[in-house]
ZARO-850219 format. One record per residue (C-alpha): residue number from 0; z, x, y; residue in three letters. Coordinates in steps of 0.02 Angstrom, whole numbers, plus 32768, in hexadecimal, padded with zeros to 4 digits. Each point is the difference from the previous one (the first is absolute). Layout:
N
+-----+------+------+------+---------+
! num !   zz !   xx !   yy ! residuo !
+-----+------+------+------+---------+
! NUM !    Z !    X !    Y !     ALA !
...
+-----+------+------+------+---------+
//
This chain:
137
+-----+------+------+------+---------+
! num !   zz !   xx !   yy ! residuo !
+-----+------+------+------+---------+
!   0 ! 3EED ! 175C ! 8873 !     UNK !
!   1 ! 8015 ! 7F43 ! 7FCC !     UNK !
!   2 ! 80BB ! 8022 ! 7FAB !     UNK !
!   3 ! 8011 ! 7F8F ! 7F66 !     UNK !
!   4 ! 80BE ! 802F ! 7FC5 !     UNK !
!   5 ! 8095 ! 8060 ! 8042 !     UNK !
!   6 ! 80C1 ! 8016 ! 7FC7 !     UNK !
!   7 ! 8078 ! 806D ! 8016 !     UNK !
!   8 ! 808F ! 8073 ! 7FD0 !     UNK !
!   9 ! 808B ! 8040 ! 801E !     UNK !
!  10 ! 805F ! 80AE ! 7FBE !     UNK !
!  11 ! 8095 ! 803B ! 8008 !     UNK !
!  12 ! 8068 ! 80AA ! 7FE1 !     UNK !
!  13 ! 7F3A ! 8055 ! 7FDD !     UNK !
!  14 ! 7FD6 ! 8036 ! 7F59 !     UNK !
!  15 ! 80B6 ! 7FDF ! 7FBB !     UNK !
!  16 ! 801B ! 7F43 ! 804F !     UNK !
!  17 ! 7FBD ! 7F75 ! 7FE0 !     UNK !
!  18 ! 7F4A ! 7FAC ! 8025 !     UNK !
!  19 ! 7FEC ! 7F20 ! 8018 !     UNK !
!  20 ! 7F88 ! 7FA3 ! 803D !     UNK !
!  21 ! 803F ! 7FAB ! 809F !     UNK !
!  22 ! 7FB9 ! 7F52 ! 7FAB !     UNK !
!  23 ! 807E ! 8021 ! 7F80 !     UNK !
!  24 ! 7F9B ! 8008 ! 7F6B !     UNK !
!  25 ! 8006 ! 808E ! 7FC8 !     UNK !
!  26 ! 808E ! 8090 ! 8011 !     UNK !
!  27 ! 8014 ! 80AF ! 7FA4 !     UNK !
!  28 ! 8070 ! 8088 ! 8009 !     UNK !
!  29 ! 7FBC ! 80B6 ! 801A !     UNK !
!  30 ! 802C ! 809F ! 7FBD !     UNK !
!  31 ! 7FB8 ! 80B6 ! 800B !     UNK !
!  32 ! 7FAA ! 8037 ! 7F5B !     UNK !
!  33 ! 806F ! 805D ! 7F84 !     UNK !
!  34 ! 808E ! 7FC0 ! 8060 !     UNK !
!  35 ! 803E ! 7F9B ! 7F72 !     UNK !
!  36 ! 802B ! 7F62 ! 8066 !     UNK !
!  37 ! 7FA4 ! 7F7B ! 7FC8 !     UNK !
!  38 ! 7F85 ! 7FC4 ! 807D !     UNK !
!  39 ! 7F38 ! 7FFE ! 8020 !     UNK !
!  40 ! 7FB3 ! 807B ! 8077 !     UNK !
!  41 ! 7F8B ! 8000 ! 8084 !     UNK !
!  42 ! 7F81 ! 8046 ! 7FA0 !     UNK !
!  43 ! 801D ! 7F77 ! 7F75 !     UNK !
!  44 ! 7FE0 ! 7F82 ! 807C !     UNK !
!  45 ! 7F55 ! 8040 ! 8036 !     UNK !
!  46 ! 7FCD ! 8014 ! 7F5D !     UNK !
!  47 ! 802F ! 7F57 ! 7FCC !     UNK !
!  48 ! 7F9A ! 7FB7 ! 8091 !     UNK !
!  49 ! 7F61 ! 805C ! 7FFE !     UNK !
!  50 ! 7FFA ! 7FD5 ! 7F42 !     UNK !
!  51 ! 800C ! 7F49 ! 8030 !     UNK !
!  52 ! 7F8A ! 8012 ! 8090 !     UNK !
!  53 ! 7F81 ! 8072 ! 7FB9 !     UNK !
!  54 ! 8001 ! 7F8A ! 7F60 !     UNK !
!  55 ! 7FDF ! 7F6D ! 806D !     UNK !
!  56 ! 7F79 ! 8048 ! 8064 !     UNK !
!  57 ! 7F96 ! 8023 ! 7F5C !     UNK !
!  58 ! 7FC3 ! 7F60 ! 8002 !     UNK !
!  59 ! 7FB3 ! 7FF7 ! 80A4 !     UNK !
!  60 ! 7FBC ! 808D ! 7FE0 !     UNK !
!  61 ! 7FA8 ! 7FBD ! 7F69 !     UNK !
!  62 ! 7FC9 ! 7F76 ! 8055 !     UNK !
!  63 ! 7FB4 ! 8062 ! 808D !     UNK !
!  64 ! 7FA2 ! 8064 ! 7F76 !     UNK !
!  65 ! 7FD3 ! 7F7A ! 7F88 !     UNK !
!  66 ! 8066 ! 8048 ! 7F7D !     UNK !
!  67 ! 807B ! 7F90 ! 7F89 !     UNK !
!  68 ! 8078 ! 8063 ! 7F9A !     UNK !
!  69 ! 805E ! 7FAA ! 7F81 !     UNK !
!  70 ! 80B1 ! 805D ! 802C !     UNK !
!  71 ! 8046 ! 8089 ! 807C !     UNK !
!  72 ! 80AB ! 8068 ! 7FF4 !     UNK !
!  73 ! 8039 ! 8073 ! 80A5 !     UNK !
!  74 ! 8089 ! 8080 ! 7FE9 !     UNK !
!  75 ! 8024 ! 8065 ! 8096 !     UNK !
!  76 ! 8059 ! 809C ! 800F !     UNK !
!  77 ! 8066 ! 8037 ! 8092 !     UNK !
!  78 ! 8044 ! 80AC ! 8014 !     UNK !
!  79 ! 804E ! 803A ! 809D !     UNK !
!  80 ! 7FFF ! 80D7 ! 8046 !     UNK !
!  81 ! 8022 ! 8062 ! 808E !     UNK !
!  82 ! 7F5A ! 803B ! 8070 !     UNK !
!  83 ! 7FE9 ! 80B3 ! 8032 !     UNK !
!  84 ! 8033 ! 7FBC ! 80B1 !     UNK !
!  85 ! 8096 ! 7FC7 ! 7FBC !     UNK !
!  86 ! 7FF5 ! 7F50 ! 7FF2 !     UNK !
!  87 ! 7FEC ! 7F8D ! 7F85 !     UNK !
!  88 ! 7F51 ! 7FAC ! 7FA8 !     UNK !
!  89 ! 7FE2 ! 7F9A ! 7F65 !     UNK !
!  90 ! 7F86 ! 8020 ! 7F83 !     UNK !
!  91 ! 7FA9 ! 7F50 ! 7FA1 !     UNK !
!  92 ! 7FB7 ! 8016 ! 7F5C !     UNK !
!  93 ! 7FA2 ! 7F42 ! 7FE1 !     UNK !
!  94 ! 7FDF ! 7FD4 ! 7F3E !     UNK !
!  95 ! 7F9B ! 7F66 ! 8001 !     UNK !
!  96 ! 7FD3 ! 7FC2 ! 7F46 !     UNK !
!  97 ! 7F66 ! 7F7E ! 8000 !     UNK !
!  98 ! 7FC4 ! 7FA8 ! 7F70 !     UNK !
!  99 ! 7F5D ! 7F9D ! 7FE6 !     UNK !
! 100 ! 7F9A ! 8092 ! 806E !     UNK !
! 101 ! 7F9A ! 8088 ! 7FD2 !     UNK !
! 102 ! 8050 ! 80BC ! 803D !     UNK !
! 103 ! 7F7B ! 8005 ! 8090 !     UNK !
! 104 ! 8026 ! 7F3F ! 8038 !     UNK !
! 105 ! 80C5 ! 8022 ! 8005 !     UNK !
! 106 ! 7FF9 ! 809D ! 8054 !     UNK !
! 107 ! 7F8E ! 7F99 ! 808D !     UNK !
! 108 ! 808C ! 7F85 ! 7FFB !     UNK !
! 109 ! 8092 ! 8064 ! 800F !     UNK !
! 110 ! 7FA4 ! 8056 ! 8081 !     UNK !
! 111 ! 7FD2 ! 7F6A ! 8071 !     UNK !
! 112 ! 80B7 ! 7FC4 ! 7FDE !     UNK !
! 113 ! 8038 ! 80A8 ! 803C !     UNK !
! 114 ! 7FA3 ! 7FC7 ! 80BD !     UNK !
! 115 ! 8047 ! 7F4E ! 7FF0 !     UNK !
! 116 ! 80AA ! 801A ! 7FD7 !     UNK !
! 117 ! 8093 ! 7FF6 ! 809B !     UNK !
! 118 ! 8066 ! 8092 ! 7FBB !     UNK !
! 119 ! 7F6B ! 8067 ! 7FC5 !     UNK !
! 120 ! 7FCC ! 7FF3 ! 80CC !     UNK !
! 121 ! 8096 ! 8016 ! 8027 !     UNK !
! 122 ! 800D ! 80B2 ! 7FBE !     UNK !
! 123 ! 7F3C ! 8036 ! 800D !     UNK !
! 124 ! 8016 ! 809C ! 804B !     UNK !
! 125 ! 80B7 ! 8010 ! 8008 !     UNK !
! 126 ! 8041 ! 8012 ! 7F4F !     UNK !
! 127 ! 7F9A ! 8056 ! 7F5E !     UNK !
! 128 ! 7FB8 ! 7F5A ! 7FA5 !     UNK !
! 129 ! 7FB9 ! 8037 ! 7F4F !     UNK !
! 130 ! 7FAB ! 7F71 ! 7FAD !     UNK !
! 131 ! 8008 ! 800D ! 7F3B !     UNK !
! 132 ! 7F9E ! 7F65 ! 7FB0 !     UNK !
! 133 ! 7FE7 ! 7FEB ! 7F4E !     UNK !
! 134 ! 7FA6 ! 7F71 ! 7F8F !     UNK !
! 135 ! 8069 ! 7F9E ! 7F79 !     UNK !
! 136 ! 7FA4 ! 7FA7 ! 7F88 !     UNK !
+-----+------+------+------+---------+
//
């Protein structure tokens, strides 16, 4: 694999520390849900970034399939649970709005997005992905 981009960060003190990128652009602190310290979570952070990267993978999807929508919107939902073995999974809901398509063109978008995306192949397999897509006019 030809890599194109890499960075990287740094935690400390876990889920209650703090999170920076070693570049020094960007820096949060962390805190545990329903902790009451203010602070993003890990969880957060995914989400953020597979919205972003699902988002910009739409339009080499459409490209790919000759499709031109006039607008997309990705939310992503994170949530986090113990498996029966006892560790821990996540569990991705995707909501991908498209405008300028017909129903069956954006669910063939979201769809081929779905096999472009980094983070989308990055959890086929491992983590329950439900794609939601719906049409805005």
């Amino acid at each position: 694999m030809k890599i194109f981009y890499k960075t990287r960060a740094t935690a400390i003190g876990g889920r209650s520390g703090r999170t920076a990128l070693d570049d020094g652009s960007l820096a949060l602190d962390l805190a545990l849900p329903g902790s009451g310290k203010s602070g993003a979570n890990p969880e957060q952070l995914f989400a953020l970034g597979f919205a972003a990267c699902f988002d910009n993978a739409l339009p080499v999807a459409a490209k790919q399939l000759k499709l031109e929508p006039t607008a997309t919107k990705t939310s992503v939902e994170v949530g986090i649970g113990q498996t029966d073995a006892g560790g821990y999974a996540l569990d991705i809901d995707l909501y991908v709005e498209v405008r300028g398509l017909s129903e069956g063109d954006a669910l063939k978008l979201v769809e081929a997005t779905h096999r472009v995306c980094p983070y989308s192949n990055a959890t086929r397999g491992n983590v329950d992905v439900r794609l939601h897509t719906s049409v805005a006019a």
